[in-house]
Steps between C-alpha positions, in 0.01 A plus 500: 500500500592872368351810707255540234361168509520565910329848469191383277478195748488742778217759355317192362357503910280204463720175486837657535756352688765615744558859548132595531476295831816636664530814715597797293794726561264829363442755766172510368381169591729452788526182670135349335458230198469670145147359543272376715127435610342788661194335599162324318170639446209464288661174381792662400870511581648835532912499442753767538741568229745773683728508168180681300347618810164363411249233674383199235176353588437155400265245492447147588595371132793722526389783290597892519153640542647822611850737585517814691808682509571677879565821299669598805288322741649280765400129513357592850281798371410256226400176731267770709315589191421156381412438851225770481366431151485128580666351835767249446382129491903422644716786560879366510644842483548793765480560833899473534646189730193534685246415234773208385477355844097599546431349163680137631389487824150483325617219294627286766 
């Protein structure tokens, strides 16, 4: 596979393979996936892309119904205001090691 058919694969997001699911390098998104789940609400998933800096909200049936770029807003600051406008349904990101271990001792 050339880089080019690697790169499109990549920015394709939805049904790419590989590189997307590994731990980036990028000072920017330090040690985290590419993307990942944020949390649900109002029958929606809300996922993280750190390589656009934007949040993709999508439904059940697995449509975009919505993107909002941080515009120099930090996932945190951006997790608070959804919780305000709406409340999260399932919240799987924040709180640091504490909210990972808070959020599975609730599961258990």
């Amino acid at each position: 596979m050339s880089k080019s058919d690697t790169a499109s694969k990549e920015s394709a997001g939805h049904g790419s393979t590989g590189a997307s699911h590994i731990s980036s390098p990028d000072p920017q998104l330090g040690h985290r996936p590419a993307y990942f789940v944020l949390g649900r609400t109002r029958d929606c998933d809300y996922v993280a892309d750190l390589r656009t800096r934007t949040v993709h909200v999508v439904s059940d049936d697995g449509e975009r119904v919505h993107r909002y770029h941080l515009n120099g807003k930090t996932l945190d600051e951006f997790v608070g205001a959804v919780d305000e406008a709406y409340g999260w349904d399932e919240l799987l990101y924040g709180g640091g090691i504490a909210g990972v271990i808070e959020r599975s001792e609730v599961g258990v």
